[in-house]
Biopython code that builds the backbone (N, CA, C, O; Angstrom):
import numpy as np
from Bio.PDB.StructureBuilder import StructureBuilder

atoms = [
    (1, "UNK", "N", (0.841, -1.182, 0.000)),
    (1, "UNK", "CA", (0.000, 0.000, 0.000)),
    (1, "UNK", "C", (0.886, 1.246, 0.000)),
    (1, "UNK", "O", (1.457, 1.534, 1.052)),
    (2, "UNK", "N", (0.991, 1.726, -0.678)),
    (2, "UNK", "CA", (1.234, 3.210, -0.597)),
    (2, "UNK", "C", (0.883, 4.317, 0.293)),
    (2, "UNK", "O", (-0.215, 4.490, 0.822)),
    (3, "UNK", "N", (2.096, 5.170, 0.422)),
    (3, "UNK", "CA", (2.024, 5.820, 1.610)),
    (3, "UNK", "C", (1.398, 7.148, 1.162)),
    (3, "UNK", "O", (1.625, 7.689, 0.080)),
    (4, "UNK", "N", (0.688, 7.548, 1.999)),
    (4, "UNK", "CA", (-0.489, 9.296, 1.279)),
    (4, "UNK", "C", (0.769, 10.123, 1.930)),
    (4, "UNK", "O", (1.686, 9.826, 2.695)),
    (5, "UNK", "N", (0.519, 10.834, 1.517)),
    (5, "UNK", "CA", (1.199, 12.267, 2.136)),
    (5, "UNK", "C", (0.765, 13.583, 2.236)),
    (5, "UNK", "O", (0.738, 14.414, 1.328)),
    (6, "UNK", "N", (0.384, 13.739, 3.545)),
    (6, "UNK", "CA", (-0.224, 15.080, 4.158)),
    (6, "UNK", "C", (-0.612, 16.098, 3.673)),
    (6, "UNK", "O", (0.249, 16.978, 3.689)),
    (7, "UNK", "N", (-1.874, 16.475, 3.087)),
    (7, "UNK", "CA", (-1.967, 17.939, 2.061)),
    (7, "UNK", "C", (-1.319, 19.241, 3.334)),
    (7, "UNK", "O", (-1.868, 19.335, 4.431)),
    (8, "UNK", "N", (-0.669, 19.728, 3.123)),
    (8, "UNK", "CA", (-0.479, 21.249, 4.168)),
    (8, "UNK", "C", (-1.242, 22.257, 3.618)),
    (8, "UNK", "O", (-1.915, 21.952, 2.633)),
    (9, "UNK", "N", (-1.295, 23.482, 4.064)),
    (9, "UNK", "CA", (-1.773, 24.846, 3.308)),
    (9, "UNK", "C", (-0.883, 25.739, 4.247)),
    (9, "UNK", "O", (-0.763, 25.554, 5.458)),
    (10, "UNK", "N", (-0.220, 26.822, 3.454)),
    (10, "UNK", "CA", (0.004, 28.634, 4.785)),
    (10, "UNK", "C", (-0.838, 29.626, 3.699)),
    (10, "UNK", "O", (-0.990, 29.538, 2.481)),
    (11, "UNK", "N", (-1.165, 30.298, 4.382)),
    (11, "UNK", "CA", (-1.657, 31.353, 3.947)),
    (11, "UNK", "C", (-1.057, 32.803, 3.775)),
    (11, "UNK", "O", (-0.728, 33.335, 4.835)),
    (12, "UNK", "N", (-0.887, 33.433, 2.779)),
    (12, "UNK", "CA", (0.068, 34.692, 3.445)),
    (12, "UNK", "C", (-0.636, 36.280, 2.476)),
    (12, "UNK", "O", (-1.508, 36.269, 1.607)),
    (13, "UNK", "N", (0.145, 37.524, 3.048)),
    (13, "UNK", "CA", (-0.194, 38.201, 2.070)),
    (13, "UNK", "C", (0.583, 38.962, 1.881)),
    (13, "UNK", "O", (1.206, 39.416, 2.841)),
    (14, "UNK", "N", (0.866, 39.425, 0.493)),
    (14, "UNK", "CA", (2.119, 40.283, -0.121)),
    (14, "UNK", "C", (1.394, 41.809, -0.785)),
    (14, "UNK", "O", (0.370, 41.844, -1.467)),
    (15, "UNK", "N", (2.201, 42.956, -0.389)),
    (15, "UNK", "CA", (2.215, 43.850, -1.295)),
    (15, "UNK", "C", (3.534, 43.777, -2.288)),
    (15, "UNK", "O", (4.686, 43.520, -1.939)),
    (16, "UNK", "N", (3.031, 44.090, -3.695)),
    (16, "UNK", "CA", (3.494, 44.103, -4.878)),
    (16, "UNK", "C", (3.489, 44.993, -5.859)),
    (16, "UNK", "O", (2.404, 45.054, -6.438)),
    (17, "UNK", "N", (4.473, 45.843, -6.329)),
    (17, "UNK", "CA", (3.894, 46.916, -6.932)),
    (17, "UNK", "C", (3.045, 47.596, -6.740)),
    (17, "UNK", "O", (2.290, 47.640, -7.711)),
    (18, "UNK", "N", (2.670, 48.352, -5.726)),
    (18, "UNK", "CA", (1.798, 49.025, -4.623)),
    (18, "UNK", "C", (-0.168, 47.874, -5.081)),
    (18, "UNK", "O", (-1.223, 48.443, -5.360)),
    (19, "UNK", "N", (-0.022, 46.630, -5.011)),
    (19, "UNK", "CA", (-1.078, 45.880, -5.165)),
    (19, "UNK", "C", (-1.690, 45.504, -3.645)),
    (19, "UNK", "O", (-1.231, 46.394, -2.930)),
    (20, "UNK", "N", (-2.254, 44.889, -3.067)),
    (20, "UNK", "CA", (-2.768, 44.010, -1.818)),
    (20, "UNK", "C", (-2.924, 43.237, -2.332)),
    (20, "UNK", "O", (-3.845, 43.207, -3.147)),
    (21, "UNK", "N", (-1.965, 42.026, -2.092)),
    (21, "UNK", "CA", (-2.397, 40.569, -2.961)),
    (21, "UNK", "C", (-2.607, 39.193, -1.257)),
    (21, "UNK", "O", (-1.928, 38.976, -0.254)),
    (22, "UNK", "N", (-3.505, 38.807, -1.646)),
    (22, "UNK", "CA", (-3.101, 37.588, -0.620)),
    (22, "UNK", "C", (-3.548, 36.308, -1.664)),
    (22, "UNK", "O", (-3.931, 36.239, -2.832)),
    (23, "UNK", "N", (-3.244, 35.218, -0.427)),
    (23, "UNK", "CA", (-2.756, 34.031, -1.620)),
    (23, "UNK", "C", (-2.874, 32.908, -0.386)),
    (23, "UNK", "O", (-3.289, 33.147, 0.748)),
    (24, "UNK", "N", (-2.428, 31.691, -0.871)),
    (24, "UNK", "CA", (-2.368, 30.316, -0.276)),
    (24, "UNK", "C", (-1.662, 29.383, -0.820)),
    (24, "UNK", "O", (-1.371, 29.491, -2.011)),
    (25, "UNK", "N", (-1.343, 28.550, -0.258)),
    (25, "UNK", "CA", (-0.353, 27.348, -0.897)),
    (25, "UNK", "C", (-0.731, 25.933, -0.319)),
    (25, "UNK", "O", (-0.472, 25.689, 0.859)),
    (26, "UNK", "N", (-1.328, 25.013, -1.108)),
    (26, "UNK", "CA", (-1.628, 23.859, -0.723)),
    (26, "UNK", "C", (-0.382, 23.005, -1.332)),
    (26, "UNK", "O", (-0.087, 23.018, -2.527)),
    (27, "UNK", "N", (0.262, 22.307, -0.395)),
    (27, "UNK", "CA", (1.535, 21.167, -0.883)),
    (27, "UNK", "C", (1.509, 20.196, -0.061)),
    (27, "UNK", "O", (1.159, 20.046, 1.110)),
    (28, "UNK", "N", (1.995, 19.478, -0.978)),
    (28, "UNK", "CA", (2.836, 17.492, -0.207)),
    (28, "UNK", "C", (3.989, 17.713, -0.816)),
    (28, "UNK", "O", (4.666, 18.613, -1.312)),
    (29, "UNK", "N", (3.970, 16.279, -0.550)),
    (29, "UNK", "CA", (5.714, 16.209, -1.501)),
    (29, "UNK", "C", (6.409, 16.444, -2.526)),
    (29, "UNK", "O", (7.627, 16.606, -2.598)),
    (30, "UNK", "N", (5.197, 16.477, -3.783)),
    (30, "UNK", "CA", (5.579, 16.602, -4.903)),
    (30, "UNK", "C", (4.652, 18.178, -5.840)),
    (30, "UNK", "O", (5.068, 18.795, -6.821)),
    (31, "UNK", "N", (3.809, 18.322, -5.329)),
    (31, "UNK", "CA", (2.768, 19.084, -6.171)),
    (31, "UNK", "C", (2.674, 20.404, -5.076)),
    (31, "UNK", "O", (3.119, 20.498, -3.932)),
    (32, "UNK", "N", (2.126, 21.104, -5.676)),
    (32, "UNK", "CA", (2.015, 22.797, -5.120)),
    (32, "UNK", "C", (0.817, 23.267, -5.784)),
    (32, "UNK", "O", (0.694, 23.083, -6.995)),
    (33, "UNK", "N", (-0.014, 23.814, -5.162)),
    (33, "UNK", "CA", (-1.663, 24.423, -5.579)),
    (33, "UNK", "C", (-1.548, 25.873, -4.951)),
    (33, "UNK", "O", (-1.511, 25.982, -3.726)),
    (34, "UNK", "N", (-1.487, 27.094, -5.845)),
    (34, "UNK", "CA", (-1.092, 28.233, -4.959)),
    (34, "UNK", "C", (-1.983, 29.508, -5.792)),
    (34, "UNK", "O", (-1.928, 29.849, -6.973)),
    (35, "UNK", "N", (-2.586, 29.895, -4.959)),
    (35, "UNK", "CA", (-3.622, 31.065, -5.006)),
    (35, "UNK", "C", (-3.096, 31.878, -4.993)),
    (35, "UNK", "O", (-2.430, 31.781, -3.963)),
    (36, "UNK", "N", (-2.701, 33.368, -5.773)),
    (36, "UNK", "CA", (-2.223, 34.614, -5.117)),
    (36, "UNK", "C", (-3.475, 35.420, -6.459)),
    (36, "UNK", "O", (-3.688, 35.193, -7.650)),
    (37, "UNK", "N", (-4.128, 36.547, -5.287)),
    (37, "UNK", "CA", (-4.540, 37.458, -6.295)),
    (37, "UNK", "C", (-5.507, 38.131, -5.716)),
    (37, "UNK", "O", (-5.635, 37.661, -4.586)),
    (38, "UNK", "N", (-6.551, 39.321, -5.964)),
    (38, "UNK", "CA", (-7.285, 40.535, -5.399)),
    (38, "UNK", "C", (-8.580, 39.755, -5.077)),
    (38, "UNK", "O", (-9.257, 40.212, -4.156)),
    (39, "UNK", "N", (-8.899, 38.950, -5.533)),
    (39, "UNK", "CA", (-10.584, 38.677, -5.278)),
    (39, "UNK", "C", (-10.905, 37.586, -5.766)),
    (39, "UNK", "O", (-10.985, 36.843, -4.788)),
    (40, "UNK", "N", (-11.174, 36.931, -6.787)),
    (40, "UNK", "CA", (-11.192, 35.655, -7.475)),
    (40, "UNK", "C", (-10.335, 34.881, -8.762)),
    (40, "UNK", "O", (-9.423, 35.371, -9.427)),
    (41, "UNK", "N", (-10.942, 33.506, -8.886)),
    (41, "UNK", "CA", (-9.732, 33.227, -9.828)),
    (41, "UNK", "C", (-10.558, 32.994, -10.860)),
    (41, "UNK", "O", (-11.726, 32.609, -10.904)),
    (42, "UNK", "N", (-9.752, 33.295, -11.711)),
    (42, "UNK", "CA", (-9.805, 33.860, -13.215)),
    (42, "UNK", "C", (-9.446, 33.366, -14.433)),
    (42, "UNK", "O", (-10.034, 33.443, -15.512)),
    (43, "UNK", "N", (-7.777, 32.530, -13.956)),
    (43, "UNK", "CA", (-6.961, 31.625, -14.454)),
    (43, "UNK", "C", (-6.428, 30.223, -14.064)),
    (43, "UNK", "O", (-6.146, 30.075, -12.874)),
    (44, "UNK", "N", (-6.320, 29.582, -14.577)),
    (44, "UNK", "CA", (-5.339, 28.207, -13.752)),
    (44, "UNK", "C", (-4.754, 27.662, -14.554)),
    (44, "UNK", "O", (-5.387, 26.911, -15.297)),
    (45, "UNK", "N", (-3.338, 27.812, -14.731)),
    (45, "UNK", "CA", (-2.176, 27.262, -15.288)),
    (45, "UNK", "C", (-1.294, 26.006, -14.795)),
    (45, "UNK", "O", (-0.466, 26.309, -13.936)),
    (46, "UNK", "N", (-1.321, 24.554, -15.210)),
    (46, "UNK", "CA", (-0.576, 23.626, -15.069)),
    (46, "UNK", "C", (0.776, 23.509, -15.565)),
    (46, "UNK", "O", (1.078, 23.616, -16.754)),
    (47, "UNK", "N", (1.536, 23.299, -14.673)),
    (47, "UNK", "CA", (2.965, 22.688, -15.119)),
    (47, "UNK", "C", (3.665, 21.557, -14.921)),
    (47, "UNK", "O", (4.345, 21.458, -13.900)),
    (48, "UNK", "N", (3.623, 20.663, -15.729)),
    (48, "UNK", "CA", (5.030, 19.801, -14.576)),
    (48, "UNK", "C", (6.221, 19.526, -15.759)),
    (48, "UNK", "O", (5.956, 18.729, -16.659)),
    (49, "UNK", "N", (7.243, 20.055, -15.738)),
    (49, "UNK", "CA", (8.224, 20.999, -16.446)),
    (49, "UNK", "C", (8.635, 20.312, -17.458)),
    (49, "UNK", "O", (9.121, 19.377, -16.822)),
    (50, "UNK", "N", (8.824, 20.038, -18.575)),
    (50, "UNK", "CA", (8.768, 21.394, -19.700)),
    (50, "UNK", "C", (7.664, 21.406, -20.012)),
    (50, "UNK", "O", (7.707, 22.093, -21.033)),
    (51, "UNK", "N", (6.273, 21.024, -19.809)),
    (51, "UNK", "CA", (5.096, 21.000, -20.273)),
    (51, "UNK", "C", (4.056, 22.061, -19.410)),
    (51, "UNK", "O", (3.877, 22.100, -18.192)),
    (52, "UNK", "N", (3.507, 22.812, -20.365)),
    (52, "UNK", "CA", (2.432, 23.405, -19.793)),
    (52, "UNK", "C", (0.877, 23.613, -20.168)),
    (52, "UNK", "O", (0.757, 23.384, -21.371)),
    (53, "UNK", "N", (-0.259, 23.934, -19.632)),
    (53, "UNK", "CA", (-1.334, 23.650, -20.157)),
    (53, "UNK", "C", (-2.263, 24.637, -19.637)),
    (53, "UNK", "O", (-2.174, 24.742, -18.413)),
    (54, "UNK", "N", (-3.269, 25.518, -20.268)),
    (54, "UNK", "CA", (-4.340, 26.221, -19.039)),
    (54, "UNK", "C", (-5.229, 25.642, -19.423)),
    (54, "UNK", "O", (-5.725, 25.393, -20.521)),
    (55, "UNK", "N", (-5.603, 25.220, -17.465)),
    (55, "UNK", "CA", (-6.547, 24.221, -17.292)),
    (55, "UNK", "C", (-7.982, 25.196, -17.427)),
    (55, "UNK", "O", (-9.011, 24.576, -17.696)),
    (56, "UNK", "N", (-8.082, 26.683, -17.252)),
    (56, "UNK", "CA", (-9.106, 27.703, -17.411)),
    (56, "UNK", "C", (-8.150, 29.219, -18.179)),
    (56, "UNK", "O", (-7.092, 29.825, -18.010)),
    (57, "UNK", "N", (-9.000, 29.241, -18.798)),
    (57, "UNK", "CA", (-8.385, 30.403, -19.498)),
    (57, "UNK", "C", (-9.410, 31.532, -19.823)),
    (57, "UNK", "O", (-10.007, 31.618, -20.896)),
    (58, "UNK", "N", (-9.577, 32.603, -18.508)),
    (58, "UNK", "CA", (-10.649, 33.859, -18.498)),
    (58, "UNK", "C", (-10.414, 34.840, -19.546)),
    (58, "UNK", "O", (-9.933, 34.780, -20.677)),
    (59, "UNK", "N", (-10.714, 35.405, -19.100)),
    (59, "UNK", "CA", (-10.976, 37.048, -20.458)),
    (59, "UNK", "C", (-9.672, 38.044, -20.446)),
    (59, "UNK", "O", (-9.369, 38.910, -21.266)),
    (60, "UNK", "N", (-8.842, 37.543, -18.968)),
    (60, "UNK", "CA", (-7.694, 38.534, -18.748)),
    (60, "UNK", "C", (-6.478, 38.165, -20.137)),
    (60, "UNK", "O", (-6.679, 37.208, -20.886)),
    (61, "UNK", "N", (-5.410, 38.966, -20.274)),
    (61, "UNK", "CA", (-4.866, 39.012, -20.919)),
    (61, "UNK", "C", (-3.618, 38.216, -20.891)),
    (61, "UNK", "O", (-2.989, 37.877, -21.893)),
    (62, "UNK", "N", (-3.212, 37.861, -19.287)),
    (62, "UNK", "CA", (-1.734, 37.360, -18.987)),
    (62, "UNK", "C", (-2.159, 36.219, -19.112)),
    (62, "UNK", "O", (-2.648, 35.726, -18.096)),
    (63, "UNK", "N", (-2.142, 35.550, -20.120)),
    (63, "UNK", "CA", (-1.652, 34.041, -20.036)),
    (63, "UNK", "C", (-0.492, 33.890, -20.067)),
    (63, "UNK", "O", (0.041, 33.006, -19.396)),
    (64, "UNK", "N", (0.352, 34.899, -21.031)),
    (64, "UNK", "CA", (1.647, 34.287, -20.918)),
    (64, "UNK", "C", (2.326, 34.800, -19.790)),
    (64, "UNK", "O", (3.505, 34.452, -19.850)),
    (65, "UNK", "N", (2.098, 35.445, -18.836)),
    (65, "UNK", "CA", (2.666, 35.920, -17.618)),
    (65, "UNK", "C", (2.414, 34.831, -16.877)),
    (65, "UNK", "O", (3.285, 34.469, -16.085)),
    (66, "UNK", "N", (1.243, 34.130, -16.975)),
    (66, "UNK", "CA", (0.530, 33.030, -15.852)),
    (66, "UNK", "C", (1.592, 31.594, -16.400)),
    (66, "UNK", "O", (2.295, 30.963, -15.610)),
    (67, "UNK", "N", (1.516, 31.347, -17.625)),
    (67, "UNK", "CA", (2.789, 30.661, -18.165)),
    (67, "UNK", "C", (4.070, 30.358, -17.790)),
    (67, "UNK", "O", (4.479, 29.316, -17.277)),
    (68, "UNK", "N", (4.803, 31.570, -18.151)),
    (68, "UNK", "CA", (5.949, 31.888, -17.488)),
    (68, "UNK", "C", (6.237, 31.586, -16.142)),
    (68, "UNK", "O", (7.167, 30.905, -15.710)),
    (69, "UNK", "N", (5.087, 32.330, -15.350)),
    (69, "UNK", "CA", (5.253, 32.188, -13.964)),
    (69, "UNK", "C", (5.163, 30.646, -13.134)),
    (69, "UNK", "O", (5.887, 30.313, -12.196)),
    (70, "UNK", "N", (4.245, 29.956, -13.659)),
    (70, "UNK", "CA", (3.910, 28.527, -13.775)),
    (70, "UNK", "C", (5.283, 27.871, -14.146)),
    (70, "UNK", "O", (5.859, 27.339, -13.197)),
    (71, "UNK", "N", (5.899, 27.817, -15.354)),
    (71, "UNK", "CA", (6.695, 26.852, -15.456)),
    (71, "UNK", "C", (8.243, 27.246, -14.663)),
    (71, "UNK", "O", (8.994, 26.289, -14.475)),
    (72, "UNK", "N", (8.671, 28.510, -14.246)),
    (72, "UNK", "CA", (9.906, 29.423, -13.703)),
    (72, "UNK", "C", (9.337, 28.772, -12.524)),
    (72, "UNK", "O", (9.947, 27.717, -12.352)),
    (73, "UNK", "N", (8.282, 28.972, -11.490)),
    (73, "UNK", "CA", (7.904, 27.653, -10.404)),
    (73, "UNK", "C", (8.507, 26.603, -9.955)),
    (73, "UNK", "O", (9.255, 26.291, -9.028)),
    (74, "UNK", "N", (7.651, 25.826, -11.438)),
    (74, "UNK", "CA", (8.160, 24.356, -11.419)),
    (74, "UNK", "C", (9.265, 23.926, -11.408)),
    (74, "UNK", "O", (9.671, 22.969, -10.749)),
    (75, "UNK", "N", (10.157, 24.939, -12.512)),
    (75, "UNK", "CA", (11.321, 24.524, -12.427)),
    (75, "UNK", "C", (11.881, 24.985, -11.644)),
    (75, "UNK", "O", (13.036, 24.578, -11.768)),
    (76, "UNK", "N", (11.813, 25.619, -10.855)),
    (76, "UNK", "CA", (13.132, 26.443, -10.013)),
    (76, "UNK", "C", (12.872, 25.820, -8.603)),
    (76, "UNK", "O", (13.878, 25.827, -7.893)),
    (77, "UNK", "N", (11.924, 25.365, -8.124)),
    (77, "UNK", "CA", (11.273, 24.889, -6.852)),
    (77, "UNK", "C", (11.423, 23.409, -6.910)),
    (77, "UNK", "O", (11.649, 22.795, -7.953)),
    (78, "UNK", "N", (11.245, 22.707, -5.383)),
    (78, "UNK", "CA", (11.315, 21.309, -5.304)),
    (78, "UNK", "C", (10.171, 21.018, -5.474)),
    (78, "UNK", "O", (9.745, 20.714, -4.360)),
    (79, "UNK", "N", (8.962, 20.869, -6.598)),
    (79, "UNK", "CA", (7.988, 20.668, -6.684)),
    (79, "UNK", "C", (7.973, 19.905, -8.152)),
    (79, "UNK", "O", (8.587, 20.428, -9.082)),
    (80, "UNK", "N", (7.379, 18.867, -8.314)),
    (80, "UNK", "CA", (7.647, 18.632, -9.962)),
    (80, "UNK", "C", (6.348, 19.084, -11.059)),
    (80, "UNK", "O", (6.202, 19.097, -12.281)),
    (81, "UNK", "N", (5.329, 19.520, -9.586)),
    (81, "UNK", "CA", (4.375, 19.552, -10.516)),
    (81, "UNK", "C", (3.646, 20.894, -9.868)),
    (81, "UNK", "O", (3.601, 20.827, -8.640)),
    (82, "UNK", "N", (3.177, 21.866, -10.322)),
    (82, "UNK", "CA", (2.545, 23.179, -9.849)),
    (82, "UNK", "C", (1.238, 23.679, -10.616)),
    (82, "UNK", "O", (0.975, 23.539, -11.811)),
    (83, "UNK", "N", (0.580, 24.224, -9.740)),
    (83, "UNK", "CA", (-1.063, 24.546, -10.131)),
    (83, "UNK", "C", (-1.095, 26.142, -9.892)),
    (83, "UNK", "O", (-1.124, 26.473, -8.707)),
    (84, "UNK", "N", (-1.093, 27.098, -10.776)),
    (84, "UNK", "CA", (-0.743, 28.156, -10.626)),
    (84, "UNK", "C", (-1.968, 29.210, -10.627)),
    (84, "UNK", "O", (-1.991, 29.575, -11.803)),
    (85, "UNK", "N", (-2.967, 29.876, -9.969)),
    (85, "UNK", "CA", (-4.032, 30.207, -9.523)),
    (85, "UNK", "C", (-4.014, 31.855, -9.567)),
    (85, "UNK", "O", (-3.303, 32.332, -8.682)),
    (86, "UNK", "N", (-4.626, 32.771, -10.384)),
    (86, "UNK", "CA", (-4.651, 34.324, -10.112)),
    (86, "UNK", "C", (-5.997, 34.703, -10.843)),
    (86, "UNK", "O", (-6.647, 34.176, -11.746)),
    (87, "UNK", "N", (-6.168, 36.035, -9.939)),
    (87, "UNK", "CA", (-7.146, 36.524, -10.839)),
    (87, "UNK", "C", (-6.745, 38.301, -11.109)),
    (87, "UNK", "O", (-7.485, 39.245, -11.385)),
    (88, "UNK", "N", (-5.223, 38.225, -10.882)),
    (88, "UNK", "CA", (-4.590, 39.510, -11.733)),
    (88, "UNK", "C", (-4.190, 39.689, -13.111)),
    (88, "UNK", "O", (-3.506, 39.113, -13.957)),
    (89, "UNK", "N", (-5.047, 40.942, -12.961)),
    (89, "UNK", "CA", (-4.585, 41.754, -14.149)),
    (89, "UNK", "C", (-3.623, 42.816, -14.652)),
    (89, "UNK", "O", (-3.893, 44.016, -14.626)),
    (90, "UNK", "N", (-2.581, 42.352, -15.074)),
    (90, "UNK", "CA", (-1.458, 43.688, -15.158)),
    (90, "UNK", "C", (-0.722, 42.698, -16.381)),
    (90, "UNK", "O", (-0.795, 41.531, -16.765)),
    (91, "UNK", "N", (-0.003, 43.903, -16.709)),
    (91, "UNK", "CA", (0.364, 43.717, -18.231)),
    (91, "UNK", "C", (2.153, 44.377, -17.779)),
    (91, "UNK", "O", (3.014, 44.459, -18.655)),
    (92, "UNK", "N", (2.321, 44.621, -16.890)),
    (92, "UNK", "CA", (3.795, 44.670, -16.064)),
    (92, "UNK", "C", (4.313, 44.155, -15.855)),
    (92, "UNK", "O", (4.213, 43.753, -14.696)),
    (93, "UNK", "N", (5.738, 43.437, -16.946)),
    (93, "UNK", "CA", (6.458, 42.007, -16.732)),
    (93, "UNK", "C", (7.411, 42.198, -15.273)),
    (93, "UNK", "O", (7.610, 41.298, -14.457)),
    (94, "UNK", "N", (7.940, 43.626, -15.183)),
    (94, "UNK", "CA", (8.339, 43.481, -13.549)),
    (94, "UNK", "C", (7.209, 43.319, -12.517)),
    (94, "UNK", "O", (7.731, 43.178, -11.411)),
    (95, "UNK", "N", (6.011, 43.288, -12.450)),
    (95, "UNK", "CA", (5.546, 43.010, -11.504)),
    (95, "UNK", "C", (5.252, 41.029, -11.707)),
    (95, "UNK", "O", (5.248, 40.217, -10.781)),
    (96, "UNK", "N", (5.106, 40.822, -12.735)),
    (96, "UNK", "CA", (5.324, 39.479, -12.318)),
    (96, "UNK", "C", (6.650, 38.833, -12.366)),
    (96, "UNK", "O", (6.856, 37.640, -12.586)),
    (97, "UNK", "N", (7.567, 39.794, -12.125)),
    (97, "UNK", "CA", (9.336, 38.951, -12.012)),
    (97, "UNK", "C", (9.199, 38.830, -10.491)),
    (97, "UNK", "O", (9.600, 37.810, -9.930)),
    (98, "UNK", "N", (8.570, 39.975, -9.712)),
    (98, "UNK", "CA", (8.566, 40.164, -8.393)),
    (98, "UNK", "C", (7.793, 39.311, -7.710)),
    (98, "UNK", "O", (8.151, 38.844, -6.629)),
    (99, "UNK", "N", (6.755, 39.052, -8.231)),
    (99, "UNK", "CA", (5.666, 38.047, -7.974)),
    (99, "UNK", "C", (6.206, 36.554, -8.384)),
    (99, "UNK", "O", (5.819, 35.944, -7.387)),
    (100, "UNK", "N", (6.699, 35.799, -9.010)),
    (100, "UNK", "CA", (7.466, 34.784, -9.065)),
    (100, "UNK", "C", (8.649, 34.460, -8.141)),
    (100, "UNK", "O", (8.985, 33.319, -7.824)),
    (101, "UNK", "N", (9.262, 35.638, -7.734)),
    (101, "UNK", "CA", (10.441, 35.873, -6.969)),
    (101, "UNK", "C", (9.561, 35.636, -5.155)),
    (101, "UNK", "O", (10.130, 35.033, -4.245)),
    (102, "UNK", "N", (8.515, 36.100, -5.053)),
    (102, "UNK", "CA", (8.521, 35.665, -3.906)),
    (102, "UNK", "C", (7.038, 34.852, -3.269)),
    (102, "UNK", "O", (6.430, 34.852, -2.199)),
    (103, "UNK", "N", (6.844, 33.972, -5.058)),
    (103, "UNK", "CA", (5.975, 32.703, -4.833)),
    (103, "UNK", "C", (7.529, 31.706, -4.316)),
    (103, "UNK", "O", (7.709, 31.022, -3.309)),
    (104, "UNK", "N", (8.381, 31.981, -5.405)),
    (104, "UNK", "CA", (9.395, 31.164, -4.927)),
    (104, "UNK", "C", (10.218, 30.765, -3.960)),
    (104, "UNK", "O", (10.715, 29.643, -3.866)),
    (105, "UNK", "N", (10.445, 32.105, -2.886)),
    (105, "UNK", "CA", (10.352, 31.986, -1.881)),
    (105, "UNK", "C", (10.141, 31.363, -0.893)),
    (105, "UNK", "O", (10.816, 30.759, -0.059)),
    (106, "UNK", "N", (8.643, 31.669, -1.153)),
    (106, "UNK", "CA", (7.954, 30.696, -0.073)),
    (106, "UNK", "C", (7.761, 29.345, -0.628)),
    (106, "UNK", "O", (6.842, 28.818, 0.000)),
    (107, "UNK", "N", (8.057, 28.842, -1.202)),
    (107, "UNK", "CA", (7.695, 27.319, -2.231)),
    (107, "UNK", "C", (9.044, 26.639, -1.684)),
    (107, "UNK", "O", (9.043, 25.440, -1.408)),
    (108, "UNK", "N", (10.423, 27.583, -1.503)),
    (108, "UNK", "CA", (11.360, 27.009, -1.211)),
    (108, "UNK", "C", (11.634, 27.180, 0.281)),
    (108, "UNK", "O", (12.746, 26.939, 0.751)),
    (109, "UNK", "N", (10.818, 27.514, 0.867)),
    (109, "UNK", "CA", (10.995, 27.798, 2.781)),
    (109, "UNK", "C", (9.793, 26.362, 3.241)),
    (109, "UNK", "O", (9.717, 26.002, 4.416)),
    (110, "UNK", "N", (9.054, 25.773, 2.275)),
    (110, "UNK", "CA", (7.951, 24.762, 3.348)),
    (110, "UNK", "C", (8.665, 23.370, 2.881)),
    (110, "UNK", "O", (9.121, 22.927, 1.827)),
    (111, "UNK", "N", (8.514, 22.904, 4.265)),
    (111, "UNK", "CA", (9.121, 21.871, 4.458)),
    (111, "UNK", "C", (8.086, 20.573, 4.024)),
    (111, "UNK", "O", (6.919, 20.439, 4.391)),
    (112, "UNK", "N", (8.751, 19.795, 3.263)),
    (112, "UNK", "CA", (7.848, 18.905, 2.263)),
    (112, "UNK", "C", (8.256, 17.124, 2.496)),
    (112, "UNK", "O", (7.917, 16.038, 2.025)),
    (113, "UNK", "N", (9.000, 17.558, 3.318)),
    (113, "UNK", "CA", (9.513, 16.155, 4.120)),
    (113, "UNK", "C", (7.842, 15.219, 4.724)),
    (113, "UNK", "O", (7.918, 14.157, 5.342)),
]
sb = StructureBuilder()
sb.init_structure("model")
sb.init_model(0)
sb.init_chain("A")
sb.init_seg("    ")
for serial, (resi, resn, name, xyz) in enumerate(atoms, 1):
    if name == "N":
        sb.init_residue(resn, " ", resi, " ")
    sb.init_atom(name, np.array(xyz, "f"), 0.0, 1.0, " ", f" {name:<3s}", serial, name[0])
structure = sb.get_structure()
């Protein structure tokens, strides 16, 4: 039998480019489910690296920001597989360098043991 492994969640919230963003992170060992954004979700981008897919694709414009950000995730984090969740709108590639920079962060501070 195979062993399950513990869903966790933290919750946190970031200002970003003068934004109020809060967010969440559901993980185990291998996968990451992470919410960041103003009010609802909008988008949901799959990765598990080099492959990517949107599993919902709204009316906003950043897919390829949600993309990017999704697979720079996957790959850069101990996660092989990531579920990438927003319902921002900005068309500001530094605000999502900043916003990747400290999903990653925290993706690389929870302990997945």
């Amino acid at each position: 039998m195979a062993k399950s492994t513990p869903i966790q969640r933290i919750e946190f919230a970031e200002k970003i480019c003068n934004r109020d963003l809060s967010g969440y992170i559901l993980y185990s060992k291998e996968s990451a489910w992470i919410w960041v954004g103003e009010s609802k979700i909008e988008s949901i981008g799959l990765a598990h690296f080099p492959n990517f897919t949107m599993l919902v694709d709204g009316d906003n414009t950043q897919r390829e920001f949600i993309k990017s950000t999704t697979l720079r995730l996957t790959k850069m984090s101990n996660f092989t597989q990531v579920f990438f969740t927003t319902d921002i709108e900005c068309e500001e590639g530094m605000f999502w360098k900043v916003l990747n920079e400290k999903m990653l962060e925290k993706m690389n501070a929870l302990n997945t043991e």
